[in-house]
C-alpha positions in Angstrom: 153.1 -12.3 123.4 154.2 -15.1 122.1 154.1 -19.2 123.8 157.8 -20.4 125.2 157.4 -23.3 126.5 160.9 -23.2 127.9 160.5 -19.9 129.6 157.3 -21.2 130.8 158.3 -24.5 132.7 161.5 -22.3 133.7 158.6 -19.7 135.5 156.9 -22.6 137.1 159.9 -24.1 138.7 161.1 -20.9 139.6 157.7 -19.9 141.4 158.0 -23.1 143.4 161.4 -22.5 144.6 160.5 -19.2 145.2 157.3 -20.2 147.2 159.3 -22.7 149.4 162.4 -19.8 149.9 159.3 -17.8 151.2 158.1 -20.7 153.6 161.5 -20.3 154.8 162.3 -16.9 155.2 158.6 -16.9 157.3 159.5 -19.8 159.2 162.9 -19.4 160.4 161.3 -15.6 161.9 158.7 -16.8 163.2 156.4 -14.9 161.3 153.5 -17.5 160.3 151.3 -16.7 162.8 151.1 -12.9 161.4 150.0 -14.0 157.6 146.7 -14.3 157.5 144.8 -14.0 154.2 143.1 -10.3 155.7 146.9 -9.8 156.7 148.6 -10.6 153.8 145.7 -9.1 150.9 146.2 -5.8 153.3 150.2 -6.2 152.8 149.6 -6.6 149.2 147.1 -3.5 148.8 149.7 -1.5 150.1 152.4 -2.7 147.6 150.0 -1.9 145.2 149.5 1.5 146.0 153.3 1.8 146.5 153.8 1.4 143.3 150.9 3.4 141.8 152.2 5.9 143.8 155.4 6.1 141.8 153.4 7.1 138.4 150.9 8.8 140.2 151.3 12.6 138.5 153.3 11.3 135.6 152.9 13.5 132.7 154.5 11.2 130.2 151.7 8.0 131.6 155.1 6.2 133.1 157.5 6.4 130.2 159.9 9.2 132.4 159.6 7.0 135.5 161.1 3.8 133.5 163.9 5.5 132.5 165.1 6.9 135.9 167.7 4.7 137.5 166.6 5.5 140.9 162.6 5.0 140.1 163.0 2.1 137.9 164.9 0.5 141.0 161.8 1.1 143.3 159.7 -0.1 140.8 161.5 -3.4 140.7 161.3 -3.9 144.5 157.3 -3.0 144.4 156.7 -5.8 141.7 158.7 -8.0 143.5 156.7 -7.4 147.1 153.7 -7.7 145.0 154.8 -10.4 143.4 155.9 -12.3 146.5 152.2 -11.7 148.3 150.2 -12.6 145.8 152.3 -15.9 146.4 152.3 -15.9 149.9 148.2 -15.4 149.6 147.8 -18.3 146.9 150.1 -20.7 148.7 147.8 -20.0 152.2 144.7 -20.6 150.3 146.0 -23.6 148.7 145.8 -22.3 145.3 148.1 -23.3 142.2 148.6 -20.2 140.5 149.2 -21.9 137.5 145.7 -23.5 137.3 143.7 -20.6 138.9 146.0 -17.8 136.1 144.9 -20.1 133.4 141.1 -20.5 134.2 141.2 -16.9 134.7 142.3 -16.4 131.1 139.8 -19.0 130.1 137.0 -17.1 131.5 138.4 -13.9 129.5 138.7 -15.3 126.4 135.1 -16.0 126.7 133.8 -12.5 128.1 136.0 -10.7 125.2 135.7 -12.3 121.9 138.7 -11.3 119.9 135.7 -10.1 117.4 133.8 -8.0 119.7 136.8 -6.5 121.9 140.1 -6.2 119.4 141.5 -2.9 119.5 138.8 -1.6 122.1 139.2 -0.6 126.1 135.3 -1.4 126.9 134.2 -3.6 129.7 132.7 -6.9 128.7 129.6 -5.3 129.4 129.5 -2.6 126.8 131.3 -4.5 124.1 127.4 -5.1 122.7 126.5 -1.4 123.3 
């Protein structure tokens, strides 16, 4: 995947208007005082599953479900749900998801050498083995 640095600044400033609609939307109900960081990673497991749920006994490993109007359109709300906790979670904690994605990556790069991982599903841990 390729670097764009347009679609990138484009995905910061959207995440940033997205985390303040969020503050928002959570303000104007009230709802602050429910979103704690046990309460929201809960919320988010559950997206999560949601969505696993949807390729669960897929024959075809997710290819039939993509091409279903009606499952592709649940699939898009459960990214978007999981999308907007991990969000709500980062923004509570005071994380920039910018930096902490990016250190994350860093710390990849590091555990799986391109020379030692390419082309192979092992864990860091057996790439030696």
């Amino acid at each position: 995947m390729g670097s764009n640095p347009i679609l990138t600044l484009r995905l910061i400033m959207n995440i940033d208007k997205i985390r303040k609609r969020l503050e928002k939307f959570t303000k104007d109900r009230d709802w602050e005082q429910f979103h704690s960081p046990k309460n929201l990673s809960m919320a988010l497991s559950v997206e999560v599953a949601e969505l696993v749920e949807i390729f669960q006994w897929s024959n075809s490993g997710g290819l039939d479900e993509i091409t279903d109007p009606k499952k592709r359109e649940k699939i898009k709300e459960e990214i978007a749900d999981i999308f907007i906790y991990l969000i709500k979670i980062s923004s509570k904690l005071d994380f920039d998801l910018d930096v902490i994605i990016n250190e994350k990556i860093d710390r990849n790069e590091k555990k799986y050498p391109i020379e030692k991982s390419k082309g192979k599903s092992l864990k860091y841990n057996e790439l030696d083995e």
